[in-house]
N, C-alpha and C positions, 0 to 999 in steps of 0.2 A: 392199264394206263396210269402213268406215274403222276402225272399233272394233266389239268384238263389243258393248259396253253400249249402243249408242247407240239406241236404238231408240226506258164513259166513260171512256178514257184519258186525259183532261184532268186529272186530277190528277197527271201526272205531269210537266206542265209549270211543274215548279218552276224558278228559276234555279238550273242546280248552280254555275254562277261565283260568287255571291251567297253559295252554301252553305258554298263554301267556304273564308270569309274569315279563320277564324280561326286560334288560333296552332296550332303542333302540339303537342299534346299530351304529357304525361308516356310515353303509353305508345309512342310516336311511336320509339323505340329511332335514332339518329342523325339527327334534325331538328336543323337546321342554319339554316332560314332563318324569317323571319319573313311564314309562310303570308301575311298580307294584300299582301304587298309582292312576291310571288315570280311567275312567269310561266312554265309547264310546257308545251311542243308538241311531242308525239310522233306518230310512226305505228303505229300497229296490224292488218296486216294489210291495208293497203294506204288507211288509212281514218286521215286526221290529225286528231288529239285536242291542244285546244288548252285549257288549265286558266287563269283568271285567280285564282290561290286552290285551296288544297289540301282536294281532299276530306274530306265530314266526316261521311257516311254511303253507306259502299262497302257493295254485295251482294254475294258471293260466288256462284258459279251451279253451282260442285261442289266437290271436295274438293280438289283440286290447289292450285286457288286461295284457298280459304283456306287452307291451310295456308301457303302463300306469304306471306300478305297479315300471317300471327302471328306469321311469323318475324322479316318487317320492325318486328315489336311496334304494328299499325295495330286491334289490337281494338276500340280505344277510337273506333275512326272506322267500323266497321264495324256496318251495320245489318240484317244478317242472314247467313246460310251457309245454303245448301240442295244436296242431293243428296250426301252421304255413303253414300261404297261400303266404308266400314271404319270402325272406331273411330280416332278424332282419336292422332294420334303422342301418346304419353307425356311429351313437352317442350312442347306445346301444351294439352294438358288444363284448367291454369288459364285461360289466357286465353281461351280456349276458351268457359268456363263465362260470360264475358260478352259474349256474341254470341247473338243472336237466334237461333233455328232454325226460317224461315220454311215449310222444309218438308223432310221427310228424304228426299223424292226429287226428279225434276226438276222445277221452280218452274215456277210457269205466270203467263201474263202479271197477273191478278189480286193473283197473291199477291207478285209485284213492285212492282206498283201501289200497292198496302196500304205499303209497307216503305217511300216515299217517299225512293229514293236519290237519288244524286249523280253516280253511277257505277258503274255493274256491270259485272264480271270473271269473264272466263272461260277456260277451260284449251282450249275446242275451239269452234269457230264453228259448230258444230250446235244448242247448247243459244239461239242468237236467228236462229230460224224464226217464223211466223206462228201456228204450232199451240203456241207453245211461251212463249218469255216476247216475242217479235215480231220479227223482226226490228230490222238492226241502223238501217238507213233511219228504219223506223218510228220509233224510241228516240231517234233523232237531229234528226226534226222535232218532237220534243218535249224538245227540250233536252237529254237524256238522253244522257251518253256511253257508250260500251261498249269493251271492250278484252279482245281476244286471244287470247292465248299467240301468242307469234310462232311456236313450233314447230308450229304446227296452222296455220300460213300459207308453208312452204315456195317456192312457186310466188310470190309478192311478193319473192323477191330478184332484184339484180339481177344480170342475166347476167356471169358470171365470177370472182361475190364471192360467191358461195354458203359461207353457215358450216353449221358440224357441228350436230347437235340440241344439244348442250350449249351452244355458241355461241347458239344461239336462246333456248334456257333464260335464259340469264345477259343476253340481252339484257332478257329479261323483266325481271329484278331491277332492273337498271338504270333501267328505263322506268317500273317501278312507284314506285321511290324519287323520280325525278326527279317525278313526278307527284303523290304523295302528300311531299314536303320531306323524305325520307329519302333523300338519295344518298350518307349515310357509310355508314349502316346496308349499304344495296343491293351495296355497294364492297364492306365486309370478308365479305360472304356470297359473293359473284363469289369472292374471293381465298381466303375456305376451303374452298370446292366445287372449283378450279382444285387445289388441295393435293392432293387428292384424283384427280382426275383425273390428274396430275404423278403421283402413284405407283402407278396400276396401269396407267399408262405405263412406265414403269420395271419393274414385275414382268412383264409383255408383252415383255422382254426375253429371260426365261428360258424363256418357253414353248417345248414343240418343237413345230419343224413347226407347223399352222395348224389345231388342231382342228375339225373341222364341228361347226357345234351347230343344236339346235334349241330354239326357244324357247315352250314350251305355255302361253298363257295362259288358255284358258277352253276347257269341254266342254259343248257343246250338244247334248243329243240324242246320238250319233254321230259329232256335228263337230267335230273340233279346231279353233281359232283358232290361228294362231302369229304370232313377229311376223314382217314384211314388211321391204322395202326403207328404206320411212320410218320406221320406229316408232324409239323410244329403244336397242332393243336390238343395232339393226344397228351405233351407235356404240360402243354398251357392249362388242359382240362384237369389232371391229377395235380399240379401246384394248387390250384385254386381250390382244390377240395370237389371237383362234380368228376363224370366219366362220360368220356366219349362213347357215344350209343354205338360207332362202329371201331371199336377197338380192336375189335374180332375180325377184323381185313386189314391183312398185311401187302395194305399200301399205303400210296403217298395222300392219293382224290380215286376214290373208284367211281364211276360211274354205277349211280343206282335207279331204282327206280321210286315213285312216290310212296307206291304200298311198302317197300320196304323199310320207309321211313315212320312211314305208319303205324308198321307192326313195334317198330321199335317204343313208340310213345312216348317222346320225350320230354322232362319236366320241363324246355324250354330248349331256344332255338336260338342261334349266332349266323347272322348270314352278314359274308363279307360285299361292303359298297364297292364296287371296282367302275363307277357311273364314267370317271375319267377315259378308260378304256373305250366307251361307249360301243360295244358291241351286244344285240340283243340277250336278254336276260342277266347282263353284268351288274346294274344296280341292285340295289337293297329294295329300291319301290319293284320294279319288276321280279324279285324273289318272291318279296309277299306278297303280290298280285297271284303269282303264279299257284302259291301255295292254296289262296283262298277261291281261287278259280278251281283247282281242283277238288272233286265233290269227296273224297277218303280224308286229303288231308284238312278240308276248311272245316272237319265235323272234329280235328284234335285240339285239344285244350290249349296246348300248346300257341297255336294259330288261332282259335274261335277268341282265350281270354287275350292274346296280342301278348303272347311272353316269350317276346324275341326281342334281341341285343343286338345293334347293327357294328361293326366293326370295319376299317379298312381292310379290303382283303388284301393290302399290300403286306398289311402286318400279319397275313395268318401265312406267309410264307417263308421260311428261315432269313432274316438280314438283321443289319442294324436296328432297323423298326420294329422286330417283332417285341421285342417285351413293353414296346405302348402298346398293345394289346393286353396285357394283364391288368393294370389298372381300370382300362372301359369294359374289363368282364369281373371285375369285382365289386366294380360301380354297379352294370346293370345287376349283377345277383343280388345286390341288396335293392334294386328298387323291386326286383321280383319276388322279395323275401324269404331268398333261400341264404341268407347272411345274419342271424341275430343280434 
């Protein structure tokens, strides 16, 4: 399981080339060129995406992605956002309020269809399946481009140049700017996330020794999710100087059990707040309840001294948001004093 959430087309053969001829826009935040004159070919996941003209109604297909798509300031070319697992960040709010809300959860091929895009984007290539808004094939004999997240396409590098998630992240920005005529915008967001990254690099200096952690994002039933070998958090743990207690499962969130969190014993705990969501076991209070209700884990040090970190779990998922996650985990390590 790669994530715990995951669970007449002719009308959509519009020209998105066609669609997309015009200038960019005011809200267009570092448009640089003049949309009809410009020429964008990217790869997406192994899949080249070739723009004659800058899109001028992008779908969003979760929240990652738009929130990405606001920062680039693309509201104004965007023609809908669907599936929010929290409330929109507090610096996107406004723009926010002028975007379509095609559907508050995952968008299904109709309600795509309706929205007549140009381009739909996405954080994970699970949301274009056949059951869902179609595949990505499908969308593409019908003119229809679709794009990504590169961090959700690991397995498309190529052997020996393999980048970090963050690196995949920022390739995102990149890809999106160059595609939509924002590559100043795309630039100085790469160079303030890097800032960022540069300093709890530098605080990863002072840590002692290599703290184990674990990382709790969701309770289902019984079952913890944590993150895996791929997810965002495995990089966020080596930036900062600690190690993910499951480095060693190559995935995104596996599904585990309590004892094996147990056996791991770690110097401390991260469980992501997802309360907005409100579905059972999504907050931070119900994490630790759960933890100290269970009689293995409430005897760990971990849990018994209270050396857990509560974090957004919007941020423990590749977007925009995630590098405010490394400052509230090198904040908490220094109140747990693994920071000198």
């Amino acid at each position: 399981m790669r994530h715990p959430t995951r669970l007449g087309i002719a009308a959509l053969s519009l020209t998105f080339v066609a669609a997309g001829c015009a200038q960019p826009d005011d809200g267009a935040k570092g448009g640089q060129k003049n949309a009809a004159d410009r020429r964008a070919d990217v790869t997406s996941c192994g899949r080249k995406l070739t723009f004659d003209g800058a899109p001028e109604r992008a779908v969003a297909l979760d929240q990652s992605s738009t929130e990405v798509l606001l920062e680039l300031g693309l509201q104004d070319r965007m023609a809908g956002t669907s599936n929010l697992k929290t409330k929109i960040a507090p610096e996107y709010r406004d723009a926010y309020a002028k975007v379509p809300v095609l559907s508050p959860k995952i968008l299904t091929n109709e309600q795509l269809r309706a929205a007549t895009p140009d381009i739909a984007v996405a954080g994970m290539s699970d949301y274009f399946t056949k059951d869902r808004v179609g595949t990505r094939s499908e969308l593409a004999d019908l003119d229809l481009p679709s794009y990504v997240s590169a961090v959700d396409c690991p397995k498309q590098q190529k052997p020996g140049k393999a980048k970090t998630s963050f690196e995949l992240l920022f390739q995102d920005y990149e890809n999106l700017g160059k595609i939509f005529g924002v590559e100043d915008r795309a630039a100085r967001l790469v160079e303030e996330q890097r800032a960022t990254l540069d300093k709890a690099a530098k605080a990863a200096d002072r840590v002692k020794g290599e703290p184990n952690v674990v990382w709790l994002y969701s309770v289902y039933g019984d079952a913890p999710y944590v993150a895996g070998k791929s997810a965002m958090p495995s990089e966020m743990s080596r930036l900062v100087g600690a190690k993910n207690a499951f480095d060693d499962v190559d995935e995104d969130w596996p599904a585990v059990t309590w004892e094996q969190i147990a056996e791991r014993n770690p110097d401390f705990i991260v469980v992501g707040d997802l309360s907005e969501r409100g579905k059972p076991g999504d907050s931070a209070a119900d994490k630790r309840a759960a933890m100290r209700d269970n009689p293995l884990m409430s005897k760990l040090a971990a849990v018994a001294e209270n050396r857990i970190v509560e974090i957004p779990g919007t941020e423990m998922d590749p977007s925009v948001r995630t590098v405010s996650a490394l400052p509230r985990l090198t904040d908490g390590m220094k109140e747990l004093g693994h920071v000198r």
